[in-house]
C-alpha positions as CSV (number, residue, x, y, z in Angstrom):
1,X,21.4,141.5,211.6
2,X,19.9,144.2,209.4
3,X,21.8,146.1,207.0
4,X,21.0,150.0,206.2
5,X,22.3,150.0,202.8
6,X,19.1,148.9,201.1
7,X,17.1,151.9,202.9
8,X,15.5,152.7,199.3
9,X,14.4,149.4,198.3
10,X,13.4,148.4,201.7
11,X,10.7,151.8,201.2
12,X,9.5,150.6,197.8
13,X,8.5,147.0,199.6
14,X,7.0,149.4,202.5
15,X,5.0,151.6,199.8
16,X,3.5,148.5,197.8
17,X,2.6,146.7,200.8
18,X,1.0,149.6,202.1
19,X,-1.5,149.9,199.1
20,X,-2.8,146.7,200.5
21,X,-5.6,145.6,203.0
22,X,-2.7,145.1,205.9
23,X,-2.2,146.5,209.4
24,X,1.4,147.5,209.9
25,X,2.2,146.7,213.5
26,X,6.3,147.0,215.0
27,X,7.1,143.2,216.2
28,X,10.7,142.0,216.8
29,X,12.0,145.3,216.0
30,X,10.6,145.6,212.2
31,X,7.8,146.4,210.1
32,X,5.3,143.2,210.3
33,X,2.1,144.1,208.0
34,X,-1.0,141.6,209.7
35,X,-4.7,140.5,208.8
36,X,-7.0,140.8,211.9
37,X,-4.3,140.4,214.1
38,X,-2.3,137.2,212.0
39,X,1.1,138.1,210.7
40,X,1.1,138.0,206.6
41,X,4.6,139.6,205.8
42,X,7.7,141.8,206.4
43,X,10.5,142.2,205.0
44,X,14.5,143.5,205.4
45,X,17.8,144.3,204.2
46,X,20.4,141.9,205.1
47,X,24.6,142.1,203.5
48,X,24.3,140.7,200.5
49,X,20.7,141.1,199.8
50,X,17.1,141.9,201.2
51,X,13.9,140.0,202.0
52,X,10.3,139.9,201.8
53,X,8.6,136.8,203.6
54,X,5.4,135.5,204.1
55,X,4.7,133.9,207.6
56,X,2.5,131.2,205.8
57,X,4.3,131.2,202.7
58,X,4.0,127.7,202.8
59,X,0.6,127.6,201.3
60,X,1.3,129.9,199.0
61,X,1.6,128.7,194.8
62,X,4.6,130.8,194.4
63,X,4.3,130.7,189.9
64,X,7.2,132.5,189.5
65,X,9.4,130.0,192.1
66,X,11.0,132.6,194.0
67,X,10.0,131.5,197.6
68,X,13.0,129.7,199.6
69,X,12.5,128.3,203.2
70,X,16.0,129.4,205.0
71,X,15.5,127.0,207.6
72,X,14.9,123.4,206.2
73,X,14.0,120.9,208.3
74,X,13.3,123.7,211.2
75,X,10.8,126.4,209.5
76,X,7.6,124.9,208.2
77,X,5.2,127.7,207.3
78,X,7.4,130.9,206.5
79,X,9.0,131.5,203.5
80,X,11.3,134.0,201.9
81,X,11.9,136.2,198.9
82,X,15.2,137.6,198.3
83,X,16.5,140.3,196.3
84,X,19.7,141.4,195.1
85,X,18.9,144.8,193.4
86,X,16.0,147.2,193.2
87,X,15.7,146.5,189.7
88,X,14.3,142.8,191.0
89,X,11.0,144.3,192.5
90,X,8.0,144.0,190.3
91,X,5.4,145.6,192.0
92,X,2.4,143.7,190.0
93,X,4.2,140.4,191.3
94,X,4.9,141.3,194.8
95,X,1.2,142.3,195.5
96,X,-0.1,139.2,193.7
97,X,2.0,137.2,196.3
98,X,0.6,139.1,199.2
99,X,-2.8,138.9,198.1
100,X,-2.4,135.5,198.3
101,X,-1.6,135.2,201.7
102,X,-4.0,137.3,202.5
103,X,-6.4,135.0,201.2
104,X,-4.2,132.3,203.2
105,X,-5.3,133.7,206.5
106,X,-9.2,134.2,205.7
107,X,-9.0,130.6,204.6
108,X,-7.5,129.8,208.3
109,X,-4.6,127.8,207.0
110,X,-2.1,126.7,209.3
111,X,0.7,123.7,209.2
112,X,-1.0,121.6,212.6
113,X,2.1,121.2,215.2
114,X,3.4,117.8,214.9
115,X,3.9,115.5,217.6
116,X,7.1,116.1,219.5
117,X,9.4,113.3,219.9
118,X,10.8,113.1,223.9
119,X,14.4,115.7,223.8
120,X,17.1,113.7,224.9
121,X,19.3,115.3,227.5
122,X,22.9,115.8,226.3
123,X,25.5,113.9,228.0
124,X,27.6,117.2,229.3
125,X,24.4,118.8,230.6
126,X,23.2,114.8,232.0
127,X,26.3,115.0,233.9
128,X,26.5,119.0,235.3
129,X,22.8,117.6,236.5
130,X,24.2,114.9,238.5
131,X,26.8,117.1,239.7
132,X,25.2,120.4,240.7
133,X,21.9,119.6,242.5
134,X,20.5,123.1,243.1
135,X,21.2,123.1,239.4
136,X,19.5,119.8,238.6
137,X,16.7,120.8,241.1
138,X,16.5,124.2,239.0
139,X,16.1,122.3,235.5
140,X,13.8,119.7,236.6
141,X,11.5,122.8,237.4
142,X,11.7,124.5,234.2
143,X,8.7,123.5,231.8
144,X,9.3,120.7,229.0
145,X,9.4,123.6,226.4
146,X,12.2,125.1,228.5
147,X,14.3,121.8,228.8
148,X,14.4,121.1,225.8
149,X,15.7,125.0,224.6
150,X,18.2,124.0,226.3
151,X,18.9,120.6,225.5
152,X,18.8,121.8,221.7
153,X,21.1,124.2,222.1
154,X,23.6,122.3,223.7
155,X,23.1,119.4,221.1
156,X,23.1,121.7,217.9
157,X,27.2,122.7,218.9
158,X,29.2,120.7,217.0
159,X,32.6,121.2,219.1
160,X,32.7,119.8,222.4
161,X,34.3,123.5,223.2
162,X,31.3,125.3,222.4
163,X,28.9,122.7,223.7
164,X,31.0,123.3,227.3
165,X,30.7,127.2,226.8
166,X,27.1,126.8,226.1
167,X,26.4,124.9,229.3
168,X,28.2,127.6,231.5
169,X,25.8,129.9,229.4
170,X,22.6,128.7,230.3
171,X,23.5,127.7,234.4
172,X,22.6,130.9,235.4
173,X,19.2,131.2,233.4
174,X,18.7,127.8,234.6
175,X,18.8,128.3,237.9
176,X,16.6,131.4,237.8
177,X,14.0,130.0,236.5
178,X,14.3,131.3,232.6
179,X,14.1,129.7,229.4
180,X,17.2,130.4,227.0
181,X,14.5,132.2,225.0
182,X,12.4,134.1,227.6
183,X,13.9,137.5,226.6
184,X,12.7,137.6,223.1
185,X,9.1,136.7,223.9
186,X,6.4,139.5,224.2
187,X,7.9,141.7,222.1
């Protein structure tokens, strides 16, 4: 969730990035500056610190080893900066980095998508399915993307209480026809 209290620093990123050759367009509720229509970078203040991050940071040489990926193992191409004071933005620096990525999306660079292995179905949600057959019925229609939202999201609850409270989440969406995601896309 966003944090206000960086407001000035959060404008100094803003001001610097706008010197650049970037588009600033409004996508998931925050700045996103873009290259002919490819996301390069945004940024935001967070509790204990803000970001900038590059959407293809991934290609990116990073010299001064600031870049951190906050997801391993689930984000491959973004990257992130962070920041604990104003005093930590180097405007030189933060420009060289973007120009980079700019140069990253002439050159076309992208991590290719990697071949997904079959999701297997949890065994709460394998046996709601058997039980509930306008609810099986239901899930069996969804796309394969859409099954396996919700087969992740079951299986990434590490208490049985929340995996429970996560199936009586999704029943509903299931049954009309939505992915567990559907809301946030085409922002």
């Amino acid at each position: 969730m966003p944090d206000q209290s960086w407001t000035i620093e959060l404008s100094r990123l803003a001001e610097i990035i706008s010197e650049l050759p970037l588009e600033k367009t409004i996508k998931w509720g925050s700045d996103v500056y873009t290259y002919n229509g490819k996301n390069v970078v945004s940024f935001a203040g967070f509790k204990n610190h803000f970001a900038l991050w590059f959407f293809n940071g991934v290609f990116l040489k990073d010299p001064k080893k600031v870049l951190i990926n906050t997801g391993e193992g689930k984000t491959k191409s973004l990257r992130q900066w962070r920041f604990t004071s104003g005093e930590e933005i180097d405007a030189a620096t933060i420009k060289a980095y973007v120009l980079e990525a700019i140069k990253v999306e002439k050159q076309g660079l992208k991590i290719k998508p990697e071949k997904h292995q079959p999701v297997t179905i949890p065994s709460l949600l394998n046996k709601a399915l058997k039980e509930d057959a306008a609810f099986n019925k239901a899930f069996k229609a969804l796309t394969s993307g859409k099954q396996k939202e919700y087969c992740l999201h079951i299986n990434e609850a590490k208490q049985e209480a929340t995996k429970l409270k996560r199936l009586e989440k999704i029943k509903p969406l299931v049954l009309e026809g939505k992915g567990l995601y559907d809301k946030y896309k085409n922002c």
